[in-house]
C-alpha positions in Angstrom: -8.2 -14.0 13.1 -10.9 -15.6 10.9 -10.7 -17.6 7.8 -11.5 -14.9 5.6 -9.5 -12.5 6.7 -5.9 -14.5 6.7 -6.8 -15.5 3.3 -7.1 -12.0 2.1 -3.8 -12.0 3.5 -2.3 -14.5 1.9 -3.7 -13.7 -1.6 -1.8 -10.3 -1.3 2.3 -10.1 -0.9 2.1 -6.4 0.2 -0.1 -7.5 3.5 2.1 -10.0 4.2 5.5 -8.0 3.5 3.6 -4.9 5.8 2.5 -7.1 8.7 5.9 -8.8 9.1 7.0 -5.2 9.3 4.1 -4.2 11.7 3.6 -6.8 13.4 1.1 -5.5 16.2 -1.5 -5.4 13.1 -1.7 -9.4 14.4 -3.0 -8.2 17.6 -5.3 -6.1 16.1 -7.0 -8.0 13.3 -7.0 -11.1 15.9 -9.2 -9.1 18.4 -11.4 -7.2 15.9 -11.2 -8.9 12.0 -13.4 -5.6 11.4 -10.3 -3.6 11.4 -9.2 -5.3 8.0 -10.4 -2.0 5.9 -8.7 0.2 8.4 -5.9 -2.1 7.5 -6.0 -2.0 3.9 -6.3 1.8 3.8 -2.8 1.9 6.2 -1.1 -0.1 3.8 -2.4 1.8 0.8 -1.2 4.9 2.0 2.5 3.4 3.7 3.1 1.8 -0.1 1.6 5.1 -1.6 -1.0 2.8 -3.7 -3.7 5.5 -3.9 -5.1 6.6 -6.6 -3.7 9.8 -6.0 -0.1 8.2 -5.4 -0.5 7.4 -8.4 -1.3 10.2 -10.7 1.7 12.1 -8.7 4.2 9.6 -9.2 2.6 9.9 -12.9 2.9 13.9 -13.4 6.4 13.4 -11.6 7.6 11.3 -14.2 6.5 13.4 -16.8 8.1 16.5 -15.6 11.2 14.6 -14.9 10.8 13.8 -19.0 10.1 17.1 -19.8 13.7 18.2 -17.9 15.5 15.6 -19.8 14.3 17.1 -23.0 14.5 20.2 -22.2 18.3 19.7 -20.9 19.0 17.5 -24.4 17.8 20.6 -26.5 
């Protein structure tokens, strides 16, 4: 793994916390560093970081708001 790409890693608790749970992502980004973005895009999507994860978990709160009010009234 090159110098770059294990201090990306470093710099960022999530890739840490999700190769320690994936471990065979050391393999992978030892034999081809060019697979980082892959990487990054897995752990987007396993910790739901996506800009779309995001505005669902956003609407999701709101309607769970809404309910609360609604169920107050």
């Amino acid at each position: 793994m090159n110098l770059d790409t294990q201090f990306k890693i470093k710099n960022n608790p999530l890739y840490i916390k999700y190769l320690r749970e994936n471990s065979y992502w050391y393999k992978m980004l030892n034999r081809e560093p060019n697979n980082f973005k892959i990487f990054e895009e897995e752990v987007k999507l396993n910790y739901k970081l996506r800009p779309s994860d995001r505005i669902s978990q956003a609407l999701d709160y709101i309607e769970m708001i809404e309910t609360i009010m609604s169920t107050l009234k």
